[in-house]
C-alpha positions in Angstrom: 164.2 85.6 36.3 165.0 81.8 36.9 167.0 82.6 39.9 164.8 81.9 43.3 163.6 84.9 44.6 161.5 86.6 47.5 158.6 87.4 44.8 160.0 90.8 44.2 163.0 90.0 41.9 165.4 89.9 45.0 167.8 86.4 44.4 167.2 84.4 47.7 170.5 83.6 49.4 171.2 81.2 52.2 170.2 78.7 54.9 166.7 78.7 53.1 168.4 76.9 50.4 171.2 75.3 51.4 172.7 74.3 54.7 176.4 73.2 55.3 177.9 70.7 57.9 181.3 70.5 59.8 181.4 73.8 61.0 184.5 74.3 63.8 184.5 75.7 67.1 187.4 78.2 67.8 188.9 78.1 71.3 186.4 79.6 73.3 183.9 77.1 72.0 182.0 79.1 69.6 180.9 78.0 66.1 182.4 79.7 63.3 180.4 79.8 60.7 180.6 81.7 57.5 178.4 83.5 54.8 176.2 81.2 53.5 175.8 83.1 49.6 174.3 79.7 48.0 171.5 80.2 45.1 169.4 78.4 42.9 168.0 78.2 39.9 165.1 77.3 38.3 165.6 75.3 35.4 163.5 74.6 31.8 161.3 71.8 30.9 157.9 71.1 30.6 157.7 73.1 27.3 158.5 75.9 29.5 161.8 78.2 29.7 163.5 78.2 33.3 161.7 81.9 34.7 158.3 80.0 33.6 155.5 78.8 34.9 155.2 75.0 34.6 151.8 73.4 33.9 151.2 69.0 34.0 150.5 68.5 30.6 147.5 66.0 31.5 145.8 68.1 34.4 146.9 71.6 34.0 147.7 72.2 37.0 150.8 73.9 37.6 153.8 71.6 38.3 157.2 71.3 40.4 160.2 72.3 38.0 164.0 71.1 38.4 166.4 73.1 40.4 170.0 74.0 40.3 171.4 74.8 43.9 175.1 76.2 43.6 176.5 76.0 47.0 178.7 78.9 48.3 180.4 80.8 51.0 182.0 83.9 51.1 183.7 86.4 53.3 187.3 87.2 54.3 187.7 83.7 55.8 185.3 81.9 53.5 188.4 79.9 52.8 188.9 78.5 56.0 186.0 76.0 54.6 186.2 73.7 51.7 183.2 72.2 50.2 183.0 68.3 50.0 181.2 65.4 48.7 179.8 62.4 51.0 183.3 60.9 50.0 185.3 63.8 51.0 186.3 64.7 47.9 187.0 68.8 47.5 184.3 69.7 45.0 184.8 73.9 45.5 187.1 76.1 44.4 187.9 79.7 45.9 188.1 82.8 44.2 188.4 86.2 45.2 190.5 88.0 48.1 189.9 89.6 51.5 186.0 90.7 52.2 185.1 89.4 48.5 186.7 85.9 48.9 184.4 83.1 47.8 184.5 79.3 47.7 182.4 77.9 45.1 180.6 74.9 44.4 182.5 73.5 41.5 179.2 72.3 39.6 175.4 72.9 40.5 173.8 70.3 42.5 170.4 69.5 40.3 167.5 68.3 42.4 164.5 67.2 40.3 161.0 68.2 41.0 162.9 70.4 43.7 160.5 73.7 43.4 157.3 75.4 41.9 156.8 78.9 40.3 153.4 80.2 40.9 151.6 81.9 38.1 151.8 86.1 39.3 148.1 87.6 39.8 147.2 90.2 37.3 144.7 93.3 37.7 143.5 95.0 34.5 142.9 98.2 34.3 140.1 99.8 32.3 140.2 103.1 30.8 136.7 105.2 31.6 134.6 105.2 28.6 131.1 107.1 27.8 128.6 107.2 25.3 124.8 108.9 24.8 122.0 107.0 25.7 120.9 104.8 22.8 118.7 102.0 24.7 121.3 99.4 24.5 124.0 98.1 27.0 126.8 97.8 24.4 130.1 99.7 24.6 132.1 99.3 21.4 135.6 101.0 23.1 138.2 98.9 24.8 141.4 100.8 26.4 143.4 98.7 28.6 144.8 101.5 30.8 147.3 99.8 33.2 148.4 96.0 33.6 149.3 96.1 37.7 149.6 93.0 40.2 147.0 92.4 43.0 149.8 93.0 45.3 150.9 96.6 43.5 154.3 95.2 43.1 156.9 98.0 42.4 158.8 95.9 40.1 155.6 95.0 37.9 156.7 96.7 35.3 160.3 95.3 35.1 158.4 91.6 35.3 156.0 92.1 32.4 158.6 93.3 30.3 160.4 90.2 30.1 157.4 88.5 28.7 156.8 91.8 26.5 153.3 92.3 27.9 152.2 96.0 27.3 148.6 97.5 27.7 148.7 98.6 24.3 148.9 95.0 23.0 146.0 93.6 25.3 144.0 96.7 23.8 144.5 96.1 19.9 144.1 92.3 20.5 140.8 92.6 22.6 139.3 94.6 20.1 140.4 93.0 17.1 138.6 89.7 19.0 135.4 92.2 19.9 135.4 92.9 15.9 135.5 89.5 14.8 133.9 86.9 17.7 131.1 89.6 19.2 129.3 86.9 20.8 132.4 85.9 22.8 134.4 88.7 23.4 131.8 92.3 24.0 131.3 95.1 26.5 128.3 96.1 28.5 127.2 98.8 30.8 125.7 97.4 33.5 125.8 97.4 37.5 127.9 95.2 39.7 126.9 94.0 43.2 129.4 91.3 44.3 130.7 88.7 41.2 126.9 89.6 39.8 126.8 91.7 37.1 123.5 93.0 35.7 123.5 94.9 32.2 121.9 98.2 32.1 120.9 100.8 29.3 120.0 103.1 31.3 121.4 107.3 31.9 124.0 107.3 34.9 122.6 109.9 36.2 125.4 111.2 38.4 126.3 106.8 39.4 128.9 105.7 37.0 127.9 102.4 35.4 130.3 99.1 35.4 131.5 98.1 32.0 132.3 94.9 32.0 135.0 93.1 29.1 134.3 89.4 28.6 137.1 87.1 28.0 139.9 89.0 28.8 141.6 86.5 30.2 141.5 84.3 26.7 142.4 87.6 24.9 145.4 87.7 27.1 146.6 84.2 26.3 146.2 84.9 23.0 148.1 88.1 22.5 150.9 86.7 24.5 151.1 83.0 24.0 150.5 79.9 26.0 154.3 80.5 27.6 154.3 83.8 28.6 150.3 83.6 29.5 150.9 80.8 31.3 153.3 82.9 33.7 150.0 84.9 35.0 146.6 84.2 36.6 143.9 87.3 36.2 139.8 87.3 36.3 138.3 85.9 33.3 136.5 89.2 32.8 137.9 93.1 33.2 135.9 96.2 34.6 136.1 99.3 34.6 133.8 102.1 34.7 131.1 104.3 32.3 129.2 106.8 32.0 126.2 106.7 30.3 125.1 110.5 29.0 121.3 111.7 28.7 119.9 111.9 25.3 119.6 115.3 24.5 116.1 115.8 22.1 115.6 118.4 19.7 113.1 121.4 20.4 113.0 122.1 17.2 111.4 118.8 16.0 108.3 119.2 17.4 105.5 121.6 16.9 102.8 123.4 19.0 99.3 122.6 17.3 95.8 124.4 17.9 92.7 122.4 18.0 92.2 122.1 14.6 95.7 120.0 14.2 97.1 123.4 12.8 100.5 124.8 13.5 99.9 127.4 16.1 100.9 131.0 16.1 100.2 133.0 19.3 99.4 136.6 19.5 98.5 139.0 22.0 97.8 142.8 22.7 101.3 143.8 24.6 99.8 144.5 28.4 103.7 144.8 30.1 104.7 140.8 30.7 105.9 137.9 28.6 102.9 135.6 30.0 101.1 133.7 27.8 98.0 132.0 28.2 97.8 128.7 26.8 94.5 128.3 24.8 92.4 125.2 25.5 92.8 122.3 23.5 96.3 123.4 21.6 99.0 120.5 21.9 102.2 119.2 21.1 103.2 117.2 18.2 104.6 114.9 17.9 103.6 113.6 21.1 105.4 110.4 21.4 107.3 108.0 19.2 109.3 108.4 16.0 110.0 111.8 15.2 110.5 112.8 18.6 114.0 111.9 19.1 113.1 109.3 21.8 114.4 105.5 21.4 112.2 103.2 19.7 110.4 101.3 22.5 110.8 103.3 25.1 107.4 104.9 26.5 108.1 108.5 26.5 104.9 111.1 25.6 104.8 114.6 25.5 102.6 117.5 26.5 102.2 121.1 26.9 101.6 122.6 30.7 98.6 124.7 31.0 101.3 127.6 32.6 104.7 129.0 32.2 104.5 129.8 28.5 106.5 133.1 27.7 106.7 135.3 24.6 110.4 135.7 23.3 112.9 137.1 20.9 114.5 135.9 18.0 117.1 134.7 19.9 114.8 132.8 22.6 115.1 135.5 25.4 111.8 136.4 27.1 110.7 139.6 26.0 107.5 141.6 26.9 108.2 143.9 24.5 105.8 143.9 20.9 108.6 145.3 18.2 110.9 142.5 19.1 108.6 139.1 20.3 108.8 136.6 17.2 108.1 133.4 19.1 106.4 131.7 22.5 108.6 129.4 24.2 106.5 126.4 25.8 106.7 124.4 28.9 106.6 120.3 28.2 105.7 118.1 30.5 106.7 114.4 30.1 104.4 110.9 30.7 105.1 107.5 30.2 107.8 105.2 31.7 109.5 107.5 34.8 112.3 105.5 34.2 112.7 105.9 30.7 112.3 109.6 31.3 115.4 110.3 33.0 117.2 109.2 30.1 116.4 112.3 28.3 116.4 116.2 28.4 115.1 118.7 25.9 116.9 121.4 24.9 119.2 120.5 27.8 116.9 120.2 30.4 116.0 117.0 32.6 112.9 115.9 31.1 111.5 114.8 34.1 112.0 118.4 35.6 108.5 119.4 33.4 111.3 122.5 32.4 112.0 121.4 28.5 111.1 123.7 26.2 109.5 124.2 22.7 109.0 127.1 20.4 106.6 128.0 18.4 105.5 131.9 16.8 104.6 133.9 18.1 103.9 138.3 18.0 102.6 140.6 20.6 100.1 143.5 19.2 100.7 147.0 20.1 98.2 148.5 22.5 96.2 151.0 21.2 94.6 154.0 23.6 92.6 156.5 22.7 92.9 160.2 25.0 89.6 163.0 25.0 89.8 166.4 26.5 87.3 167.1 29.9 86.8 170.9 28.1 87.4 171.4 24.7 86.1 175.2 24.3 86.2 178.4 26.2 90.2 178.1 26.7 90.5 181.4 26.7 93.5 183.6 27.5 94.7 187.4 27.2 97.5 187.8 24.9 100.8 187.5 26.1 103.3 186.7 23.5 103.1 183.2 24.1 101.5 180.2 21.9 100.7 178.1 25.3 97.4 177.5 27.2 97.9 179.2 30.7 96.5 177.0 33.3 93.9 178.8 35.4 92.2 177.9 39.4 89.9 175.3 37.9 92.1 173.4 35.1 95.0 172.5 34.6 95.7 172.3 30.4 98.7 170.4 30.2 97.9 167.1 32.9 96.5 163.9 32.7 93.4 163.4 35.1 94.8 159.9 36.2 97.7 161.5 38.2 95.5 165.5 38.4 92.1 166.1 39.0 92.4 169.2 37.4 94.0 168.2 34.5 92.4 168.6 30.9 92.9 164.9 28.7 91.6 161.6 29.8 91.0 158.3 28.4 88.1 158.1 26.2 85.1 156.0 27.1 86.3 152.1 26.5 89.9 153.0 26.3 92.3 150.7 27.5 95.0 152.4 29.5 99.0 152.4 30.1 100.0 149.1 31.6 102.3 149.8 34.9 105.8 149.4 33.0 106.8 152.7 33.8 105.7 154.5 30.6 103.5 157.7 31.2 102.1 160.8 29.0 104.3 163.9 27.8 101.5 166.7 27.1 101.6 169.9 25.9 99.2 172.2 24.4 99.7 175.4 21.7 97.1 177.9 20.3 97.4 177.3 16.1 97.1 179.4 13.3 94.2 179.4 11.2 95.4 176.8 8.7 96.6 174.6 11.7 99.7 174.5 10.2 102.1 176.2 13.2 101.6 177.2 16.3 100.3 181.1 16.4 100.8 183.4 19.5 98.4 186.0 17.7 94.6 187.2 19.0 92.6 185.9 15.9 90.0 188.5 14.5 87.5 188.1 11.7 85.8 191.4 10.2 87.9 193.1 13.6 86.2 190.7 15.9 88.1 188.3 18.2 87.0 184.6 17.0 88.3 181.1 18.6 91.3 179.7 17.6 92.1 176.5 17.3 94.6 174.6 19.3 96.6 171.4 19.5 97.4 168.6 23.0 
């Protein structure tokens, strides 16, 4: 708008502008004055239109512009009032009738040098951006979110689109300009204290970073021109804000070694729990540098803790169990740079938190036991129909001597015994026939004599 203004695209009307002389008093002495409606208006020169900024083409400093005042009352009895020159020479005319009568200057009054248009101060908003950790400061995105006034002017909006300044435009020309002048016009994550800002590479780690856009404020003038440009003052450079995403490394590209250099595979005799013992001297390869997934440079090694190793399943789930352990999964512990550290987790845990894992193979043995009788003749019984051992005072054929003293089967000397994972022994015990291919409920006689018979636990 050329029209004067309060800053917020409401014309300035009034005493402010222009002031009148020769009011009358009525007859009780009063002055009678009327509604003072003058305006004015900024005019063009300078190179400039009349709504623009205007700059001294030597200094660059903004300049006064020319101004058209157009002097005018209004009101029911505006028309009591003519408007005259210093000659007295009627130079209004009237128009209008009752509450919308007017009288008119006939022609502007033009005062040079008479005002100044300030350039409008600009915020630019940043969209948030992100990337993973790579080592470097560097963002390559640039979305200009929102162009707003340091004031948060409501009519913002209405006033950039008269110069045809969108977001969308400042975003296509800043990173056409990052494409093609990189040294010039980049992005960086970094940290700002004050007006200093300090690049950094590093993981948030829960503080979004600055980003900081160099040169917006050229960018600007050159998606929109000198004129329209000219119209606004912003920062030289934009922020916004980052976030800067741990590097995630691969379990699978390293391996668990013995102490020969070999790939390991781990193996144990099942005895109820997942644990397993790390063996001295095995290690993790690779242990640092390429290959690992870490950043050339940065000083991250690797290790295995002597503890927390676990037998699993296919599917990485601890397991104690020996039909369905395939691998071991491994606790890593990290050295080097602490800072560097937190830029990482393995297999999506925070390296730092010694909880990464790797896998390696892994199988868990079954565990053999071997059972013996306390009496294994004299097991006598009268017939009764039955193939089963009838327990007498003393013995007791069918239990196990770890939960009944009396009881018949034990472990054998050197025999390693039931773990405590709830399993326990079933046992039952038959008189056989003489083949020892059934049980057999019959007396058995040789030559009509009664002889053993055999019989099965």
């Amino acid at each position: 708008m050329a029209e004067h203004t309060d800053g917020n695209r409401s014309i300035v009307k009034g005493d402010t502008l222009v002031t009148f002389a020769g009011w009358k008093n009525n007859d009780a002495g009063r002055q009678e004055k009327r509604t003072n409606s003058s305006t004015a208006e900024y005019l063009g020169g300078y190179s400039v239109g009349g709504k623009d900024v205007a700059y001294d083409a030597l200094t660059g400093a903004v300049r006064t512009k020319d101004v058209n005042y157009t002097a005018q009352l209004s009101g029911q009895y505006a028309d009591d009032y003519r408007i005259v020159d210093a000659a007295g020479a009627v130079i209004s005319s009237k128009a209008g009738t009752g509450a919308g009568t007017t009288v008119t200057l006939n022609a502007p009054l033009t005062v040079a040098d008479a005002g100044k248009i300030t350039p409008r101060a600009l915020k630019v908003k940043m969209a948030d951006v992100s990337k993973t950790y790579d080592g470097d400061t560097s963002n390559t995105s640039a979305t200009v979110a929102e162009i707003t006034d340091t004031v948060n002017s409501s009519v913002i909006g209405a006033i950039l689109g008269d110069d045809n300044v969108t977001a969308s435009y400042l975003t296509t020309r800043y990173n056409t300009m990052m494409g093609a002048a990189p040294g010039s016009y980049h992005s960086d994550y970094g940290r700002l204290t004050g007006t200093t800002f300090t690049p950094n590479p590093n993981a948030s780690n829960g503080t979004p970073h600055d980003v900081q856009y160099t040169n917006m404020k050229n960018a600007f003038k050159a998606e929109f021109g000198t004129y329209s440009a000219g119209n606004y003052t912003m920062d030289a450079d934009a922020y916004g804000k980052g976030t800067i995403n741990r590097r995630d490394l691969n379990p699978n590209d390293f391996n668990v070694v013995d102490g020969t250099g070999a790939v390991a595979t781990a193996t144990k005799e099942y005895d109820g729990t997942n644990v397993y013992n790390v063996p001295s001297g095995w290690s993790i390869l690779p242990s640092g540098g390429p290959g690992t997934g870490v950043v050339a440079g940065d000083n991250v090694t690797f290790s295995l803790t002597s503890a927390g190793a676990k037998f699993t399943t296919a599917a990485k789930n601890p397991t104690a169990n020996a039909f369905e352990a395939t691998n071991v999964m491994y606790n890593v512990q990290a050295g080097g740079d602490p800072v560097k550290i937190r830029n990482y987790t393995l297999g999506g845990q925070k390296l730092e938190s010694g909880s990464g894992k790797v896998y390696g193979a892994g199988t868990i043995t079954r565990r053999t036991i071997d059972l013996a009788l306390v009496q294994n003749t004299g097991i006598d019984k009268v017939y009764d129909g039955q193939t089963g051992l009838i327990n007498t005072a003393s013995k007791h054929w069918n239990a196990f001597t770890k939960t009944d003293a009396r009881g018949n089967v034990k472990y054998a000397v050197g025999s390693k015994e039931l773990v405590n994972d709830g399993s326990s022994f079933h046992i039952e015990s038959n008189y056989r026939n003489s083949g020892n291919t059934a049980n057999d409920k019959n007396v058995a006689k040789t030559a009509g004599a009664v002889v053993d018979k055999r019989y099965t636990v």
